[in-house]
N, C-alpha and C positions, 0 to 999 in steps of 0.2 A: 299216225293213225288219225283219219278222220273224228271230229265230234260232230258233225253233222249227220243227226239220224236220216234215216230213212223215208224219203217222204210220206210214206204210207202209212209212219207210225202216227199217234196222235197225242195228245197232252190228255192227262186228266180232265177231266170234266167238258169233253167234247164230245159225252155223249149223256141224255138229260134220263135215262132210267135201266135199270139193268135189260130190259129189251132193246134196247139201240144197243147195252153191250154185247147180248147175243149177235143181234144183226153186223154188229162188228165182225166178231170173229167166225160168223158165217162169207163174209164178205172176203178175207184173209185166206180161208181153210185151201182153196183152189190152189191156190202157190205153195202151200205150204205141200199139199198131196203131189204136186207135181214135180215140187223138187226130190222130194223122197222116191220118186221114181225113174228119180235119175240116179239113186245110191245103189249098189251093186248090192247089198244088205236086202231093200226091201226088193230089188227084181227076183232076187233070188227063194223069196219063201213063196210058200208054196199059195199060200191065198192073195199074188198078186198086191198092189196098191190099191184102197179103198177110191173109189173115183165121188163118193160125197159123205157128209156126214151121217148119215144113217150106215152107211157101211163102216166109216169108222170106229161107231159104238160097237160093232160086232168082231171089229180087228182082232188080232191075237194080242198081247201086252208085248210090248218088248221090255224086257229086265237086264242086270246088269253084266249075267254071264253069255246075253246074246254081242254085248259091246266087246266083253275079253273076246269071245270069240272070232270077234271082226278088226280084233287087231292086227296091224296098227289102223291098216288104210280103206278094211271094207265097208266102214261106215261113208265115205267118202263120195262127195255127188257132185264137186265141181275139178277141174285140173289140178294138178299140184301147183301148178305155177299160181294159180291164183290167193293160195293158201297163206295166211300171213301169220298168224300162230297156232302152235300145237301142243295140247299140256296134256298131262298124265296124272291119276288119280297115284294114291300111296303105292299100290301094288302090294300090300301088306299081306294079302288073301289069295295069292300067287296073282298070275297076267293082270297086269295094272289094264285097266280102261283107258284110252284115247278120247280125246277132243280135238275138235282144228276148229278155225274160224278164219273167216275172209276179213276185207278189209269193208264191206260192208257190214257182214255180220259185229264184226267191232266197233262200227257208230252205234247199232240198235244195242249193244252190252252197255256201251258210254252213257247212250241216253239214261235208258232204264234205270242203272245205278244212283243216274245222279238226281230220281224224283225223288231221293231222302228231302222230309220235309223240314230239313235244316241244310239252309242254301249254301251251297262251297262258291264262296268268294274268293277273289280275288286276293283280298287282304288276308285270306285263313292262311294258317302253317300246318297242312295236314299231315299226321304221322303213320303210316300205313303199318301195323301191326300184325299183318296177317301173311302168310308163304307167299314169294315170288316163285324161284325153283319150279317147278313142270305144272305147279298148280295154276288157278285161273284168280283166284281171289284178290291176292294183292296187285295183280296187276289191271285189275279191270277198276280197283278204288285210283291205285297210281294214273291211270291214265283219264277216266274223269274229273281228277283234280286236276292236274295237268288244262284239258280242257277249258275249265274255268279258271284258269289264268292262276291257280292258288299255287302256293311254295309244297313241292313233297318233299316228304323225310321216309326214307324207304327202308325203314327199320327189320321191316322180314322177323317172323316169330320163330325160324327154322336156323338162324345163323347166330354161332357161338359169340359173334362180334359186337352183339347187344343185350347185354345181359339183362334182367330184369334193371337193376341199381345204375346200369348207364341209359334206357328208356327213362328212368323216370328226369335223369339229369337234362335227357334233350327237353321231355317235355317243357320241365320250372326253364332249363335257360336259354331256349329259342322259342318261347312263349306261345307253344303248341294250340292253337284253337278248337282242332277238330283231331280224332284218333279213329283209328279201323282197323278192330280186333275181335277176339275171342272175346266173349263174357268175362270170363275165369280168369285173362288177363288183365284187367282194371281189379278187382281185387290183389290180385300179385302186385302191382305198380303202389295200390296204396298202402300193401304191407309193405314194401320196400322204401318207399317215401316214409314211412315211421322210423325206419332203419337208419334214415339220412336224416332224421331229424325235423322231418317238414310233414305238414298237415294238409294231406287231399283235397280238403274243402276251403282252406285259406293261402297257400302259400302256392294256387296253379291260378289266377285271377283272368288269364287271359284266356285259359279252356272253357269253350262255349257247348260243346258234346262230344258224347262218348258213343261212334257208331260202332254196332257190333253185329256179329254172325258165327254164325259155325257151329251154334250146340241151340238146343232148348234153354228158352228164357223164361223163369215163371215172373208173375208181376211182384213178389215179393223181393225174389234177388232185384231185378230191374230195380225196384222203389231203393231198395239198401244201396246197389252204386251209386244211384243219382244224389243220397242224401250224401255220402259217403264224399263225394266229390263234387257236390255242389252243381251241378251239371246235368242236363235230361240226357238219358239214354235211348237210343234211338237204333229197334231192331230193325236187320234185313234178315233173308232168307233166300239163300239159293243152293246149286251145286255146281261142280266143275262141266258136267257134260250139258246143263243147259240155261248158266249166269243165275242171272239175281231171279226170281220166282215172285217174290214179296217184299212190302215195306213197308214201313209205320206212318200213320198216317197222324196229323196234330193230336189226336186225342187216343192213340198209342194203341189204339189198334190194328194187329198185323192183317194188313188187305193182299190178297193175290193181283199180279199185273192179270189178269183174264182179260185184257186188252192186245196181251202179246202171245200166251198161249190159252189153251183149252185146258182148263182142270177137272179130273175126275178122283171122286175117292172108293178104293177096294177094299171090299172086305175079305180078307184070305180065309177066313175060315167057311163063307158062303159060295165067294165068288160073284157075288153081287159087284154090279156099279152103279154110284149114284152121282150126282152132282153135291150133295152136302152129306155131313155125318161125320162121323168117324172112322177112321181107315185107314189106310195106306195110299200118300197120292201118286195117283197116275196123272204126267202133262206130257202133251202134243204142244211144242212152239208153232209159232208164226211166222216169226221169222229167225230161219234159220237156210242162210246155202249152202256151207262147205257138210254140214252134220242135220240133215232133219232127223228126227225123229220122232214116230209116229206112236202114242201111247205109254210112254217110257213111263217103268216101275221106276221109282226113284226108293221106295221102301221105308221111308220116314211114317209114322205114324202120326196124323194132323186130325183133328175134325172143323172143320167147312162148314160155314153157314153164310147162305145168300140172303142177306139182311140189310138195312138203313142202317147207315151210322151216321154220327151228326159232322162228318168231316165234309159228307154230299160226294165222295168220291163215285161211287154208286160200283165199287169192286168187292165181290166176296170177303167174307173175314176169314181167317185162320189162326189157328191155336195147332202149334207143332209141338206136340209130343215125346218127341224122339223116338229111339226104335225098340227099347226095354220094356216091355210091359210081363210084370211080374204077378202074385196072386194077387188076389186082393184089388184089384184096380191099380196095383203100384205101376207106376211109372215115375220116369229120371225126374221130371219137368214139376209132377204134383209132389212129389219127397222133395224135393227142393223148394219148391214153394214153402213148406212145412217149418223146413230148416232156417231160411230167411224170415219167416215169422217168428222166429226167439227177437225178445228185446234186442237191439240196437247197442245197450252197454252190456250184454256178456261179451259181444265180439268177434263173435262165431262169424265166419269168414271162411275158413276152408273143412268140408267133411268128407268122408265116404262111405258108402252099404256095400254089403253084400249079401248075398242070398243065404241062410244057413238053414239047413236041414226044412221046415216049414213056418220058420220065421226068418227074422231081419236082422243083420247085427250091424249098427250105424256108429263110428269115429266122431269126433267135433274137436276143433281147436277149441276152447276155452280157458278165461283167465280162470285160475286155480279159485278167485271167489266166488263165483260165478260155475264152478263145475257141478255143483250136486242140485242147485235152482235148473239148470238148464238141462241136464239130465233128463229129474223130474217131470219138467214141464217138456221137453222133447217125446219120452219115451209116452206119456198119455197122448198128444199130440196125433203122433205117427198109428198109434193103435187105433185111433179115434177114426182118423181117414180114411185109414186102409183092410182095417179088421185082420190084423195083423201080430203075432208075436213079434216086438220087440226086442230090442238090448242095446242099449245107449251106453257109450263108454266117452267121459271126458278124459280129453287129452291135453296135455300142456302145450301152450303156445310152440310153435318151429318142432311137433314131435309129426306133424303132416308132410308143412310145407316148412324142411329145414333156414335157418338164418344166415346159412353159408350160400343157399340158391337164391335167396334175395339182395344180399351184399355185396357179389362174386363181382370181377371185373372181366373185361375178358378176355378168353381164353385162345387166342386165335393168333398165331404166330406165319408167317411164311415160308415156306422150302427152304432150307438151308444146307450149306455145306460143311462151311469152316468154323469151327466152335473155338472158342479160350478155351485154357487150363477151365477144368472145374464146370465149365456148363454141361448139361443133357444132350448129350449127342445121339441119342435113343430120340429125340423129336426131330431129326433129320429128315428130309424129305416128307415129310407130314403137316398135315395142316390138324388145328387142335381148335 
């Protein structure tokens, strides 16, 4: 695959104020409405393709059960033959969703990915932590490292054959630089690294960051990995149906690429759109040929603000939410926040809520001296926030996240036939 973006695209800060970024992606929108009217998806509804931005704003949204809908191929706007990959969301929720992308649309993914503002050299060992499999994630970090000339380790979070306790051995013994994962897993890796006897922040010397994505980050877990591993952590933000979205900029603020599409935020309970606020966001890419799409609910709860920051990127901020929002103002991202604010030496590291009846009732790992302090000070905490009924329950180390799921080796054998006396011949023909 090419790493040569697109000529059309542009570097940061080639445009001197958020009006040339508008004038940007006014300049953009033309190609972008015209490829979509080459997908059989938008010929086909009934309000036609928007022919400028002003009818754009008045589109219909497209959401995620017009994409089931349009499986596999009606989202599609150039040849098959031109097609060079095609990934699938979980399908957890019945008809998985479709994406394809050309061999164009995958320099503008390459690009994009790689204005993390922690540079992938040459000399980095990057460990990609995140699904290969039908997803789009690991392969769009795998193939920008690649690019930049750096070594990948194509660990995949979905495959039985790297267990937490065998990631953290690649990391310490092929002297890992850069990682790209879930949040949730760098907590895993450094309870597991306890388990082997090594310390996160002193025994990984050659990991320079921890890129992550995939869930809501508040800045209190983000500050606890980074203590925790000695390391800046470094959020992105995207989805399978249209790549990275956002990325962290030096002073760790999450900016929208609004260079490569158009963001809007919706309010579902109004119906309102605005350009800032709080909401649900809706994006229009730029560039996009095999899949445009025009308006797409992505369904994430973000709030947007078109603001200065002192990076001079001159790209919107955002703050993702995630899609929970409970009484009280509760959301995943602020209860979390909450929880990473208990001191540092209780060592609360993995929790869970749930909703009960018109309160909360919240888990914590905690060391047993440290359960009835941290309690305490959780259960005011979360009240204080949220105005919220409580109930904070300490739980003993490995009663969350078991000692057997962080030690495990792995489990992944090949098809077999012929067994000895005495082996499992019930794991025939199976992979484990």
């Amino acid at each position: 695959m090419s790493s040569d973006a697109p000529p059309a695209t542009r570097r940061i800060g080639e445009w001197d104020s958020f009006a040339g970024l508008i004038a940007r992606q006014d300049a953009l929108l033309p190609a972008a409405l015209a490829a979509a009217g080459r997908s059989p998806f938008y010929r086909r509804r009934r309000d036609g393709v928007p022919a400028d931005r002003a009818e754009l704003a008045r589109y219909p949204l497209t959401g995620k059960d017009d994409l089931r809908d349009a499986y596999p191929f009606g989202m599609l706007a150039v040849d098959r033959s031109r097609l060079a990959t095609y990934h699938e969301s979980s399908g957890s929720t019945g008809t998985p969703t479709s994406s394809y992308y050309t061999a164009g649309d995958w320099a503008e993914l390459i690009d994009r990915y790689a204005r993390t503002r922690v540079d992938i050299r040459p000399a980095d060992t990057f460990l990609v932590r995140t699904p290969y499999a039908l997803m789009l994630t690991g392969h769009v970090a795998h193939q920008a490292a690649l690019a930049r000339g750096a070594t990948v380790v194509p660990a995949d979070n979905r495959s039985l054959a790297t267990p937490y306790a065998k990631v953290v051995r690649l990391i310490h013994d092929l002297d890992v630089t850069l990682t790209w994962s879930l949040p949730t897993d760098t907590l895993l890796w450094a309870a597991a690294a306890g388990h082997a006897g090594l310390r996160p922040e002193r025994d990984f010397p050659a990991l320079r960051a921890l890129l992550v994505s995939g869930e809501p980050l508040s800045p209190a877990r983000r500050d606890r990995i980074a203590r925790l591993w000695g390391a800046p952590v470094v959020e992105e933000y995207g989805a399978s149906e249209t790549g990275g979205l956002a990325g962290a900029c030096p002073h760790g603020h999450l900016h929208l690429w609004a260079d490569r599409a158009i963001f809007e935020v919706y309010d579902p309970a109004t119906g309102r759109i605005s350009t800032e606020g709080t909401g649900e966001l809706v994006v229009t890419p730029l560039f996009r040929e095999a899949m445009p799409l025009l308006r797409y609910h992505i369904g994430d709860r973000v709030e947007v603000t078109w603001r200065d920051c002192p990076c001079g990127w001159r790209l919107p901020v955002v703050r993702v939410l995630g899609r929970f929002a409970g009484p009280g103002g509760l959301t995943t991202v602020g209860l979390e926040d909450v929880v990473f604010r208990l001191p540092p030496e209780y060592g609360v590291l993995f929790w869970r809520a749930r909703e009960q009846g018109s309160g909360l009732d919240v888990q914590i790992e905690v060391a047993p001296e440290h359960g009835a302090a941290a309690v305490k000070e959780l259960t005011a905490a979360v009240g204080g926030a949220f105005d919220i009924d409580v109930r904070v329950e300490a739980m003993p180390p490995g009663a969350l996240v078991p000692a057997r799921v962080l030690t495990a080796g792995p489990e992944v054998m090949k098809p077999r036939g012929l067994f000895a006396a005495g082996e499992d011949w019930d794991r025939a023909l199976r992979y484990y």
